[in-house]
DRENDO-1510 file (C-alpha; in Angstrom, 1 decimal, always signed):
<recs>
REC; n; res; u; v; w
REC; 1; UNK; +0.0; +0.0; +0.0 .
REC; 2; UNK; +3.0; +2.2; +0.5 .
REC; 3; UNK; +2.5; +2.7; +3.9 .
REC; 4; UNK; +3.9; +2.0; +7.3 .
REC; 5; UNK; +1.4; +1.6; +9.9 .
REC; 6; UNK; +3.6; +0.6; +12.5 .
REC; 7; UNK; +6.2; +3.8; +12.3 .
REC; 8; UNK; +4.2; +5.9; +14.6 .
REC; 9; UNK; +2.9; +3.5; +17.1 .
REC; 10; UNK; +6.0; +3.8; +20.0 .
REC; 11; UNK; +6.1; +7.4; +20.1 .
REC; 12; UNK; +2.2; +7.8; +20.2 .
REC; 13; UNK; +2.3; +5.3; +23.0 .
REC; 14; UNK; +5.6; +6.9; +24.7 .
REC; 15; UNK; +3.2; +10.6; +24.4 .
REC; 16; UNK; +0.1; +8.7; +25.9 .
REC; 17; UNK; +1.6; +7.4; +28.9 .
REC; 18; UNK; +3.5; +10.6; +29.4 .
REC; 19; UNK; -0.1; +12.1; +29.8 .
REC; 20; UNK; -0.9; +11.3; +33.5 .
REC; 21; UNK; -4.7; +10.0; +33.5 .
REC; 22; UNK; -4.8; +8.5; +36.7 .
REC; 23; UNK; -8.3; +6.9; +38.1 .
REC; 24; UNK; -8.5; +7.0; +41.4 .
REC; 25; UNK; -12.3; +6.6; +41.5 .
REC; 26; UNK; -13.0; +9.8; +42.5 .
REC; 27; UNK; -12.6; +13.4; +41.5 .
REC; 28; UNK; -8.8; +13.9; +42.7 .
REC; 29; UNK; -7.3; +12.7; +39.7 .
REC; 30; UNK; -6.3; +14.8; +36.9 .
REC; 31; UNK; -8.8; +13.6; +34.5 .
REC; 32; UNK; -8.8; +12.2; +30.9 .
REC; 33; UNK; -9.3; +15.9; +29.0 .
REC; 34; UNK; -5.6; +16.3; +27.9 .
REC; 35; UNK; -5.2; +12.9; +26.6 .
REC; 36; UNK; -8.3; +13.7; +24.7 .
REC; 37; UNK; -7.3; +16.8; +23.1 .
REC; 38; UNK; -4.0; +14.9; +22.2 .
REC; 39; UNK; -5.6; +12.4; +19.9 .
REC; 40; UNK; -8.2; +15.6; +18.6 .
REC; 41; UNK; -5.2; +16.9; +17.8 .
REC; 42; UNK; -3.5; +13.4; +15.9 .
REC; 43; UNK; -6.9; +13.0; +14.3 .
REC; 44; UNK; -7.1; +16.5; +13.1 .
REC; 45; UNK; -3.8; +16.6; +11.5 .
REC; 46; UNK; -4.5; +13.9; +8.9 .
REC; 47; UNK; -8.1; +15.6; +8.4 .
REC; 48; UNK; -10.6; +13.6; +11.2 .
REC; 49; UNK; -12.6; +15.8; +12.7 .
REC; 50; UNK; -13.6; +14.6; +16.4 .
REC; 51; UNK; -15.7; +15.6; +19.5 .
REC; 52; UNK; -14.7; +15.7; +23.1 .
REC; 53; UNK; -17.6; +14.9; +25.6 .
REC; 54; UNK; -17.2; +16.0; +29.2 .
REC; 55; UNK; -19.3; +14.0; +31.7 .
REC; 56; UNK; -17.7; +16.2; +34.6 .
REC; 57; UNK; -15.0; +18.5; +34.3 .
REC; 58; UNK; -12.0; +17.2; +33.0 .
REC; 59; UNK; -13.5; +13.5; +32.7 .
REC; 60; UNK; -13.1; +13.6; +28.7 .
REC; 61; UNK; -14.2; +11.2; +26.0 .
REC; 62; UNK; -14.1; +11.6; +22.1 .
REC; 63; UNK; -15.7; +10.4; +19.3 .
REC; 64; UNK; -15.2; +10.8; +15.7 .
REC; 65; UNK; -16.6; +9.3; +12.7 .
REC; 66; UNK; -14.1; +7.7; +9.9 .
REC; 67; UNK; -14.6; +4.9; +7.2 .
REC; 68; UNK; -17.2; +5.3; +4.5 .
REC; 69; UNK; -19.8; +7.0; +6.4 .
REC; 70; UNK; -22.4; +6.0; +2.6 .
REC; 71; UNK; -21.5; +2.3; +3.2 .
REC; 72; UNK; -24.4; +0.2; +3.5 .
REC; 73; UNK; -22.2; -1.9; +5.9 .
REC; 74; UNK; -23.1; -1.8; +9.3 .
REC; 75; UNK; -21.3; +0.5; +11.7 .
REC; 76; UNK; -18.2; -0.5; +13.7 .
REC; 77; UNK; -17.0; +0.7; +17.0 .
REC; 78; UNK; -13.3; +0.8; +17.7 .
REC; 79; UNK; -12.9; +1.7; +21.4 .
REC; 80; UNK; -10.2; +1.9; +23.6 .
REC; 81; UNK; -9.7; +4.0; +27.0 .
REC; 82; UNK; -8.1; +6.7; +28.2 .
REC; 83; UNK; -7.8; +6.3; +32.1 .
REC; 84; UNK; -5.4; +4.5; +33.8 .
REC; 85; UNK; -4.8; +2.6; +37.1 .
REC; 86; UNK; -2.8; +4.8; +39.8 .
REC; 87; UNK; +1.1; +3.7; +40.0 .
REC; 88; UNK; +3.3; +4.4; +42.9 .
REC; 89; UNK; +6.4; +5.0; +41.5 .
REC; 90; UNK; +8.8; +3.9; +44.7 .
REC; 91; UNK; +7.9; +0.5; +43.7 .
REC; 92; UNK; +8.6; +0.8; +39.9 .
REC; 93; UNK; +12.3; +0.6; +38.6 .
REC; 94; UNK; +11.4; +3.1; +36.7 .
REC; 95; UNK; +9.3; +6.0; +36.7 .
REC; 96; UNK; +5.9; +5.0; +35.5 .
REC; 97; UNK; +5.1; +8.1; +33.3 .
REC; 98; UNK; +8.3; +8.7; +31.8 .
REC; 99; UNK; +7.6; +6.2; +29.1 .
REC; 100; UNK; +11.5; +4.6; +28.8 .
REC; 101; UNK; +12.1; +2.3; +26.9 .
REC; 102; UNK; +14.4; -0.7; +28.3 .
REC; 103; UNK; +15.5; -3.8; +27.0 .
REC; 104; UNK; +13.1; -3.7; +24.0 .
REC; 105; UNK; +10.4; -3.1; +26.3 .
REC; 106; UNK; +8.3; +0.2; +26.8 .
REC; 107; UNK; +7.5; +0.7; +30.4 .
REC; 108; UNK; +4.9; +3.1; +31.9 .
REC; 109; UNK; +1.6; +2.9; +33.5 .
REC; 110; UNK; -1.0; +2.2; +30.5 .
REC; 111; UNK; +1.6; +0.4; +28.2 .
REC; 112; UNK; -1.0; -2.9; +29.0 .
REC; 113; UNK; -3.9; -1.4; +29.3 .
REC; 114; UNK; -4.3; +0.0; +27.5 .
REC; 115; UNK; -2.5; +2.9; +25.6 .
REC; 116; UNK; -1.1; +0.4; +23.6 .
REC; 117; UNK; -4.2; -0.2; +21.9 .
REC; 118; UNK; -5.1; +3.4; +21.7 .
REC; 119; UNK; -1.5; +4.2; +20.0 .
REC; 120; UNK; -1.8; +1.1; +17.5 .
REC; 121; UNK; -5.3; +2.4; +15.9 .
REC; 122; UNK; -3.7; +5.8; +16.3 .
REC; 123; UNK; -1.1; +4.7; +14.1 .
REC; 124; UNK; -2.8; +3.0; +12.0 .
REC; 125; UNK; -6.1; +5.1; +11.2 .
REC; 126; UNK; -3.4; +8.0; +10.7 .
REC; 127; UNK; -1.6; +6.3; +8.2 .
REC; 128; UNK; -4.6; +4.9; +6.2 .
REC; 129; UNK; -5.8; +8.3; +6.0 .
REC; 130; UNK; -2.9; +9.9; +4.8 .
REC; 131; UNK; -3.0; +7.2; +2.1 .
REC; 132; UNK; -6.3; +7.5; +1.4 .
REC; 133; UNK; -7.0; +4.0; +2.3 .
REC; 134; UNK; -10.2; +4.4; +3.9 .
REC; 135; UNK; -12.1; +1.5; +4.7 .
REC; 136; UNK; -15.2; +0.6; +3.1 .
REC; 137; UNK; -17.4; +0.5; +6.2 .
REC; 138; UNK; -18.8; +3.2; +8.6 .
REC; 139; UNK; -16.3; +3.5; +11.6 .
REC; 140; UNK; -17.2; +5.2; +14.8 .
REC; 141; UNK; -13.7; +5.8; +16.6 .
REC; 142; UNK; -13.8; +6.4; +20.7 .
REC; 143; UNK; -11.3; +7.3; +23.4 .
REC; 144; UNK; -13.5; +6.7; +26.8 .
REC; 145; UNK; -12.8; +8.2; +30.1 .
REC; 146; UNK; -13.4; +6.1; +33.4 .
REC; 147; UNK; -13.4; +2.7; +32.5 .
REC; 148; UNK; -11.1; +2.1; +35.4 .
REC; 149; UNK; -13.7; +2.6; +37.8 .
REC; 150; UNK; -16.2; +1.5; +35.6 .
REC; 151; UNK; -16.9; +3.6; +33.0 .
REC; 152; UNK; -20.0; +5.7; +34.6 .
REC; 153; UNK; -18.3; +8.9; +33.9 .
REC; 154; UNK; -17.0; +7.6; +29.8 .
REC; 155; UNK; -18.9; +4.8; +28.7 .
REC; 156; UNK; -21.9; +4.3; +30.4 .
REC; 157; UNK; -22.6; +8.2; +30.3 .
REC; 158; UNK; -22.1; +8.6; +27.0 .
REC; 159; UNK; -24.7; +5.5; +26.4 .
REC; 160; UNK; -27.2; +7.3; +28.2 .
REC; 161; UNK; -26.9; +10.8; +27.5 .
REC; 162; UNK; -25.6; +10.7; +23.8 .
REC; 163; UNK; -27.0; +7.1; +22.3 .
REC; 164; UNK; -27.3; +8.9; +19.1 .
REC; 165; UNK; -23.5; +8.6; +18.3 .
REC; 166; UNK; -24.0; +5.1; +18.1 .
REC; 167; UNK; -26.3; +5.0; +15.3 .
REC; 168; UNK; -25.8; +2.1; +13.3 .
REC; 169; UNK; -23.0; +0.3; +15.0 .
REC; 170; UNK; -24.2; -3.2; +15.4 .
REC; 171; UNK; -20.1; -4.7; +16.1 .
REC; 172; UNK; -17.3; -3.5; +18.3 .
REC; 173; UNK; -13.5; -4.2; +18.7 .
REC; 174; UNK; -11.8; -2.9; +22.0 .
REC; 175; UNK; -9.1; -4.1; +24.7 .
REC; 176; UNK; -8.0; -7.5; +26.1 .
REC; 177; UNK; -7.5; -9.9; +23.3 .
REC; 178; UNK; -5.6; -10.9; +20.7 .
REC; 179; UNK; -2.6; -11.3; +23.0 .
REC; 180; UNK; -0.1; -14.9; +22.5 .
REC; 181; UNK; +0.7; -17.2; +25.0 .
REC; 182; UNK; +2.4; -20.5; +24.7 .
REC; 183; UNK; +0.5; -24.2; +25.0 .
REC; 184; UNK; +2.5; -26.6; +24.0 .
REC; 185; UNK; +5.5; -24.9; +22.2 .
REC; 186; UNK; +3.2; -23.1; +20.0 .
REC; 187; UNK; +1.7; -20.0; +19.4 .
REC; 188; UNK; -2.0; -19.0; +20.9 .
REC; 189; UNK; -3.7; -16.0; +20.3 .
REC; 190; UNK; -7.1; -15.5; +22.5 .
REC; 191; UNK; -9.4; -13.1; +21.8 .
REC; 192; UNK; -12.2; -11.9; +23.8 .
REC; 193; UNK; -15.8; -13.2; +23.0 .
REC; 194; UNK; -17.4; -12.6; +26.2 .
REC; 195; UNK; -16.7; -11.5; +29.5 .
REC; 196; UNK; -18.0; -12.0; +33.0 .
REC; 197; UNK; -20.9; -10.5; +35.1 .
REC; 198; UNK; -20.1; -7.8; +37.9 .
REC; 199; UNK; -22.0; -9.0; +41.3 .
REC; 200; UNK; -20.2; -6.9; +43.8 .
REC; 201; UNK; -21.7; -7.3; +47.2 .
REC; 202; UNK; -22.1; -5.2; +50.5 .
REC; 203; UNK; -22.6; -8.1; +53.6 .
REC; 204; UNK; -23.7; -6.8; +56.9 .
REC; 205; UNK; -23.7; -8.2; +60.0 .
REC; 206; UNK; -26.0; -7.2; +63.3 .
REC; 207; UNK; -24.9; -8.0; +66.5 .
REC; 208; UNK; -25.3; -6.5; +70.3 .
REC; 209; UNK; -23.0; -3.4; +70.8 .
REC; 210; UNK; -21.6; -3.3; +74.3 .
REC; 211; UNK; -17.7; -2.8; +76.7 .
REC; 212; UNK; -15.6; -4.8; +74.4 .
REC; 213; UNK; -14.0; -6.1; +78.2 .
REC; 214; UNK; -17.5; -8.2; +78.9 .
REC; 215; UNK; -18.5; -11.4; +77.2 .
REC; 216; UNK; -20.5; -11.1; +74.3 .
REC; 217; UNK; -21.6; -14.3; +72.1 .
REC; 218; UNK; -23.3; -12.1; +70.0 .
REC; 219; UNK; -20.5; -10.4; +68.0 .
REC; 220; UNK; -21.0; -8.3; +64.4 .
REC; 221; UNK; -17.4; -8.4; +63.5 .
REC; 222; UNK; -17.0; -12.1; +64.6 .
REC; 223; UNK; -20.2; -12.7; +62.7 .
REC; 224; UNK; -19.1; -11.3; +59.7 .
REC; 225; UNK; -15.6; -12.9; +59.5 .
REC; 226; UNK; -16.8; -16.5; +60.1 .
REC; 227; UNK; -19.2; -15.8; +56.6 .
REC; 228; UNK; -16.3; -14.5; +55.3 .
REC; 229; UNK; -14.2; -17.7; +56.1 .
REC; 230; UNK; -16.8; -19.2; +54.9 .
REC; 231; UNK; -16.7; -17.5; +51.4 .
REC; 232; UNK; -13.5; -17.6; +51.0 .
REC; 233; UNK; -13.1; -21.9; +51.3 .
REC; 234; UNK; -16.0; -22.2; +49.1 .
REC; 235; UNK; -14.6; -23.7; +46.0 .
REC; 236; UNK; -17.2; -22.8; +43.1 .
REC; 237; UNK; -17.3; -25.2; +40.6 .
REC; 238; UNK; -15.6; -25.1; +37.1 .
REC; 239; UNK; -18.5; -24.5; +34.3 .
REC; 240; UNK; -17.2; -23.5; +31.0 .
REC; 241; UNK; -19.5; -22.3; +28.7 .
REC; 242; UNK; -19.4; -21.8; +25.0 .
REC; 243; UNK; -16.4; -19.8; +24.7 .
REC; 244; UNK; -14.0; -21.5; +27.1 .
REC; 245; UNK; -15.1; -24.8; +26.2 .
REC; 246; UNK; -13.3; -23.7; +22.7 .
REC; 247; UNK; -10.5; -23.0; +24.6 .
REC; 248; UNK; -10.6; -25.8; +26.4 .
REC; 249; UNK; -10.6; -28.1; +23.3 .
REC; 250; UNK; -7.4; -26.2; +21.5 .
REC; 251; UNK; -5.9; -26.8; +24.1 .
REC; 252; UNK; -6.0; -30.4; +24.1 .
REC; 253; UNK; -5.1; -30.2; +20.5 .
REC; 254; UNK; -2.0; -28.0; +21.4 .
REC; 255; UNK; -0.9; -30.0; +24.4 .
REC; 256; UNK; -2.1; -34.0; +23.6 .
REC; 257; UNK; -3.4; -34.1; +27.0 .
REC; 258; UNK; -6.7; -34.5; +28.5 .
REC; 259; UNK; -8.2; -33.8; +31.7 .
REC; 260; UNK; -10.7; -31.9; +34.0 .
REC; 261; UNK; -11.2; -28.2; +33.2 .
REC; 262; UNK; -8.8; -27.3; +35.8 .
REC; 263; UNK; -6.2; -29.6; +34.6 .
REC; 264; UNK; -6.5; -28.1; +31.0 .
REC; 265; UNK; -6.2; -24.3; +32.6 .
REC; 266; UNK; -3.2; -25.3; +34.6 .
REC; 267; UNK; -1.2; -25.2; +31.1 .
REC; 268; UNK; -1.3; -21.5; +31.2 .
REC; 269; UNK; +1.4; -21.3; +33.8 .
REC; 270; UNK; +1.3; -17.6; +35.7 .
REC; 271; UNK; -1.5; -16.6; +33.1 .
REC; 272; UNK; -4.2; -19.0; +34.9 .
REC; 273; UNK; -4.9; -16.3; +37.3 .
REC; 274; UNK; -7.2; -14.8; +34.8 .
REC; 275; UNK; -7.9; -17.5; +32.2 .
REC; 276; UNK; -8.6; -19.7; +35.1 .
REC; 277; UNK; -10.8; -17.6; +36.3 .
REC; 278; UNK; -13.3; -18.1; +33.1 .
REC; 279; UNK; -14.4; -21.2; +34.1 .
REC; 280; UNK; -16.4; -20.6; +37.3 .
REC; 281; UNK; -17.9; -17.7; +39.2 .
REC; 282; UNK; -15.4; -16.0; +41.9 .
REC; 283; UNK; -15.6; -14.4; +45.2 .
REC; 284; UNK; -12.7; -12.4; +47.1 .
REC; 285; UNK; -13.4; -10.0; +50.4 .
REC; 286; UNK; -12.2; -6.3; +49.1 .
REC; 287; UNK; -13.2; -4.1; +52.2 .
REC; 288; UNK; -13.8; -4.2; +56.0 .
REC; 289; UNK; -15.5; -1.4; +57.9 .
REC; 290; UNK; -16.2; -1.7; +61.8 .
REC; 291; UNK; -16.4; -0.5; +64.9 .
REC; 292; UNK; -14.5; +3.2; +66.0 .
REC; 293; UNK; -13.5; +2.4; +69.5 .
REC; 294; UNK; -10.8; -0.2; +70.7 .
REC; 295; UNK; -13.4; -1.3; +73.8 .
REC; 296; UNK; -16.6; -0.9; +72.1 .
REC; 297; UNK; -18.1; -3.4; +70.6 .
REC; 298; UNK; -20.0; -2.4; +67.4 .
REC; 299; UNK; -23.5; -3.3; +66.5 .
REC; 300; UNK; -22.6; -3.9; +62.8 .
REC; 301; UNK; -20.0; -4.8; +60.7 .
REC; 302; UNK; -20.1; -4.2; +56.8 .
REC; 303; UNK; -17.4; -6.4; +54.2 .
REC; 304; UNK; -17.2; -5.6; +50.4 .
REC; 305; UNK; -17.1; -8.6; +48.1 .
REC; 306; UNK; -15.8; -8.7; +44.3 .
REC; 307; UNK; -17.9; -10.9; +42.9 .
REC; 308; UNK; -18.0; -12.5; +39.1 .
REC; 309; UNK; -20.6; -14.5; +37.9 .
REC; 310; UNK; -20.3; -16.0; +34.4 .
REC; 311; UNK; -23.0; -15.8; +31.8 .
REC; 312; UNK; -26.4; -17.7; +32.8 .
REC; 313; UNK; -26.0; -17.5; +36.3 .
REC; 314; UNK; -27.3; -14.0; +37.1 .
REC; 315; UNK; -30.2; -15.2; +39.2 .
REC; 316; UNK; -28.3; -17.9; +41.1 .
REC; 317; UNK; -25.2; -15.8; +42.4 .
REC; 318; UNK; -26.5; -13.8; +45.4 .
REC; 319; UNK; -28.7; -17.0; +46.6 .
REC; 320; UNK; -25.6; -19.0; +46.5 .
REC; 321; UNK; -23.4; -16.6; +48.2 .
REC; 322; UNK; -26.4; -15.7; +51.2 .
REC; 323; UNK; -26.4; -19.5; +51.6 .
REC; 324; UNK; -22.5; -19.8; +52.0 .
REC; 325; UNK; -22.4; -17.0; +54.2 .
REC; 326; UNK; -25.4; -18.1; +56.6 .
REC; 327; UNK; -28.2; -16.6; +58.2 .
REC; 328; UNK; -26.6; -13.8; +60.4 .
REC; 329; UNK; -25.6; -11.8; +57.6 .
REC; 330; UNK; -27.2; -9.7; +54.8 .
REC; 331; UNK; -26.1; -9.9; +51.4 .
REC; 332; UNK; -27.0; -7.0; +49.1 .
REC; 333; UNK; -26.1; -6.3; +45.9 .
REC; 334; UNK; -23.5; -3.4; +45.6 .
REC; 335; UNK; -23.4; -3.0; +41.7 .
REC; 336; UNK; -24.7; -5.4; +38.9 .
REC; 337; UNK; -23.6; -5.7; +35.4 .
REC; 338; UNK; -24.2; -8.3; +32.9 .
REC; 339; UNK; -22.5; -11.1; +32.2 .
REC; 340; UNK; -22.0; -11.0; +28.1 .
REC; 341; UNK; -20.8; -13.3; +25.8 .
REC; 342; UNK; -20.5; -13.6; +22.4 .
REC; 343; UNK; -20.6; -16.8; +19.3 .
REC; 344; UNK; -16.9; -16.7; +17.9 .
REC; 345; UNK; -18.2; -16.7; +14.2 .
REC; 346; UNK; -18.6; -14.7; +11.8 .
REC; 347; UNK; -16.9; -12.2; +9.4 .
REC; 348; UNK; -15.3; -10.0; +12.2 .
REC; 349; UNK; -14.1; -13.6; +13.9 .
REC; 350; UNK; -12.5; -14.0; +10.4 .
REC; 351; UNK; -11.2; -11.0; +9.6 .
REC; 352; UNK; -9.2; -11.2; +13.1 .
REC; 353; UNK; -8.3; -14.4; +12.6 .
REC; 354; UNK; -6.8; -13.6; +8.6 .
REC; 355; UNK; -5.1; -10.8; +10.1 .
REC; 356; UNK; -3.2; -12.6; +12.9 .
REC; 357; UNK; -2.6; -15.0; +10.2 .
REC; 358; UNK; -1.1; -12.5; +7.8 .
REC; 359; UNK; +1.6; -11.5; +10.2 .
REC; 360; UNK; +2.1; -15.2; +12.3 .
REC; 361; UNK; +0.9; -18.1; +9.7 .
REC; 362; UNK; +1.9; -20.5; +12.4 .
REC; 363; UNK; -0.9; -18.9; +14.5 .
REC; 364; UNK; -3.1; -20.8; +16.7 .
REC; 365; UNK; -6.5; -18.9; +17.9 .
REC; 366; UNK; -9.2; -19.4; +20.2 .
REC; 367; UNK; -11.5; -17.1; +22.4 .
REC; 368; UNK; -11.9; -17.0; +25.8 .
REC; 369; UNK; -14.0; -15.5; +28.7 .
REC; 370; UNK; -12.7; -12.4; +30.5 .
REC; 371; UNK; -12.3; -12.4; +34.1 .
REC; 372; UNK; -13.0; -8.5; +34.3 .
REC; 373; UNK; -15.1; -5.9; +32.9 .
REC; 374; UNK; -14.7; -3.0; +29.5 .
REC; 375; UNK; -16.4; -0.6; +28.2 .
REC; 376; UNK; -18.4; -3.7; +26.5 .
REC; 377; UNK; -20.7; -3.7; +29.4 .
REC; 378; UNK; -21.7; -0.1; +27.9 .
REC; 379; UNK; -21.9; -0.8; +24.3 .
REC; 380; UNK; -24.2; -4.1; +25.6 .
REC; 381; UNK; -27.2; -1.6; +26.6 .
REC; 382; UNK; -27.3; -0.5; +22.6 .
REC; 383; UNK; -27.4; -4.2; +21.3 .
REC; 384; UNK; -23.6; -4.1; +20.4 .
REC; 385; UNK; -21.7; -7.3; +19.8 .
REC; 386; UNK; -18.3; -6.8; +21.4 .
REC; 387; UNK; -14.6; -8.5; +21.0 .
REC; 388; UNK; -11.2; -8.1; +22.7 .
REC; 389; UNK; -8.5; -7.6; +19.9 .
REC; 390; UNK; -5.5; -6.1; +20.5 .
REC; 391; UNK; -3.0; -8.1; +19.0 .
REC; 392; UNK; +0.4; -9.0; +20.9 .
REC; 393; UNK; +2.5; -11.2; +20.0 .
REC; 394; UNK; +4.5; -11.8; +22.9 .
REC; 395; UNK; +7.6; -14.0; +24.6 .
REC; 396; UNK; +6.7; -17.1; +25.6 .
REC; 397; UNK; +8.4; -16.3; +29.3 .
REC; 398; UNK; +6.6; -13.2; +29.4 .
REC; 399; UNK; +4.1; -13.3; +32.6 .
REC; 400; UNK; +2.0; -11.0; +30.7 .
REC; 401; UNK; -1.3; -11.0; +32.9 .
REC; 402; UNK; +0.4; -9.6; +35.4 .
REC; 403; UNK; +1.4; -7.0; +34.1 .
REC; 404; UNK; -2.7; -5.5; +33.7 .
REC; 405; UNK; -2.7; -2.9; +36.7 .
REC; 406; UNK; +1.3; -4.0; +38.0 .
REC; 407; UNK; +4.3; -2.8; +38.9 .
REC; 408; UNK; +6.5; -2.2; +36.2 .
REC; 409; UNK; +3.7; -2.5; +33.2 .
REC; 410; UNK; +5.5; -3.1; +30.0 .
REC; 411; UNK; +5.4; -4.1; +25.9 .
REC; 412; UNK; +7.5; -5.2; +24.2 .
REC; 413; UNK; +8.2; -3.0; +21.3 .
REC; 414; UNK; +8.0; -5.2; +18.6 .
REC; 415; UNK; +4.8; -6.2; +19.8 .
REC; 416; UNK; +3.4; -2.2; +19.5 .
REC; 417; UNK; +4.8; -2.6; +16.0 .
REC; 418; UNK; +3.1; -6.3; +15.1 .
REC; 419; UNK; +0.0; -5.0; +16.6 .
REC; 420; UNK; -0.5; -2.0; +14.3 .
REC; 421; UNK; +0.2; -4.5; +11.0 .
REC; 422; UNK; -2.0; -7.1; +12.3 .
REC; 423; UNK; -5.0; -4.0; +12.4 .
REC; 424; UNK; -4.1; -2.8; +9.4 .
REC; 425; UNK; -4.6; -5.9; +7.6 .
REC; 426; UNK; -8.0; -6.5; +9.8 .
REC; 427; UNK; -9.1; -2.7; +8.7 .
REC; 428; UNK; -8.6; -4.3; +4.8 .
REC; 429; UNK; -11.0; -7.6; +5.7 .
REC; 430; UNK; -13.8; -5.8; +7.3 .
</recs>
């Protein structure tokens, strides 16, 4: 085509996480609105014309339209964020907004998750248009603020206060997928077809307030920690559903081997943490609040519990957890979002996989159920089918999972660079 797609991609992702976006999940951070008015800015100097959205001040999201906007095609959305986790830089090596590059690897808060992304279709769409290599199909581009603390300032809020931008888009393509592991000695590239449900729970527990030097057998706080022991040994069982049952099945092909669910996971190595975690619903105590004098005895006690439910078991996940916790406690639901998942078929499912293929013909791929939430939870509410594709292709040694909200977040650069080819040739099958 003439083109370079990938030339741009590390020093748009070195400017992005230079840009300080922290999320602390409140308003002390310093907001999304400069990283926003950098990409107005890389948009507008190959000719896209965009539109920054402020939910609150400072808490910036933009939009822009690109593609053939005539095409009968439906509409796709290409979304990545713009927040990022907080970072305490005594425990990096380096500092985490500086963006240094070392040992082929570009460190900084957001090189994972996920300014990489946003500096690959950066790159990209900036290069196509200065081509003039548009694609045939109606593209609705978005930078979100908030997702980090779920998206009720970015995605959510501009679902509900500005559905109209949306018109049309029936697909969408964000974060967390498309990344390689190694199963077996070979390549595997998971993309995202689904991810869990969001159950997070307040428990409460009563109990008779009194001199914490007297007997008392009717304790909130010991109430409350013996449902939480409780919670915690409860071992949920595994129950892959469509996606991860595909997984489960390359994998056997990779490896030779057969086995329980469990058994297949445990070839992941380090990265089980999260793939594991696609198999069955989870529970883990976040917060404790009680009590406000060393010899008083509170009358209540209040935990916070991360829950995830996977997809069809929406109406079974409090019940279970009130029943593992017992009687003496009071579980509420916190905050509720759908569990979605998606059938890894059709012509987006084959223009990823082509791509991948273009660049890595040795390629295996296979979808998989996210542990955690996107921005896809938003896009749901509109009918939009979502993926995870941001292709990596990574070391094999690389403990790349934990590097999503870690110490010392890092890509590798050729990575950055394979990433933008692999879209480019996805932005030509779509």
């Amino acid at each position: 085509m003439g083109y370079t797609p990938e030339t741009e991609v590390l020093e748009i992702c070195r400017d992005l996480i230079r840009i300080d976006t922290s999320n602390f999940g409140d308003d002390s951070g310093p907001g999304e609105r400069k990283a926003a008015e950098y990409v107005a800015a890389s948009l507008a100097e190959v000719g896209i014309e965009s539109e920054i959205f402020e939910s609150e001040s400072g808490r910036a999201s933009l939009v822009a339209r690109w593609g053939n906007q005539d095409s009968p095609k439906p509409g796709l959305l290409i979304h990545g964020h713009l927040d990022v986790v907080p970072a305490q830089a005594d425990d990096w090596s380096v500092d985490p907004f500086a963006a240094e590059v070392v040992d082929g690897y570009l460190f900084g808060r957001g090189a994972v998750d996920m300014k990489d992304f946003d500096a690959m279709l950066l790159s990209v769409v900036r290069a196509r248009q200065r081509a003039g290599a548009i694609p045939d199909r109606p593209i609705t581009l978005v930078f979100t603020a908030d997702e980090e603390a779920g998206g009720l300032l970015g995605a959510h809020w501009l679902v509900e206060e500005h559905p109209g931008l949306f018109e049309g888009c029936t697909e969408a393509i964000g974060e967390v997928g498309g990344f390689s592991t190694e199963i077996g000695g070979q390549r595997l590239y998971l993309i995202e077809s689904g991810e869990k449900g969001l159950g997070w729970m307040r428990l409460r527990s009563q109990g008779t307030a009194g001199h914490g030097s007297m007997r008392n057998t009717d304790n909130a706080i010991t109430h409350l920690a013996s449902g939480l022991l409780a919670l915690g040994a409860h071992e949920w069982p595994a129950e892959p559903g469509p996606s991860m049952q595909l997984l489960l099945t390359k994998v056997r092909e990779l490896t030779g081997s057969d086995g329980t669910p469990d058994e297949l996971i445990e070839h992941f190595g380090p990265a089980v943490r999260m793939i594991g975690a696609g198999i069955r619903n989870t529970t883990n105590a976040t917060m404790l609040q009680a009590g406000y004098k060393h010899n008083v005895i509170p009358g209540e006690a209040v935990a916070y519990v991360d829950g995830r439910y996977l997809p069809g078991h929406a109406d079974t996940f409090i019940p279970t957890v009130q029943g593992i916790v017992g009687d003496s406690i009071t579980v509420e639901s916190y905050i509720n979002e759908a569990a979605l998942e998606y059938a890894f078929e059709g012509d987006l499912v084959d223009a990823m996989t082509v791509a991948l293929h273009s660049q890595d013909p040795e390629a295996h791929i296979a979808p998989f159920l996210m542990s955690g939430g996107t921005d896809a939870k938003a896009w749901h509410k509109l009918g939009i089918t979502s993926y995870g594709f941001t292709p990596l292709r990574l070391p094999g040694d690389l403990d790349f999972t934990a590097l999503f909200h870690g110490v010392d977040e890092r890509v590798p650069v050729d990575a950055l660079e394979f990433g933008s080819k692999v879209f480019d040739e996805f932005l030509n099958l779509i």
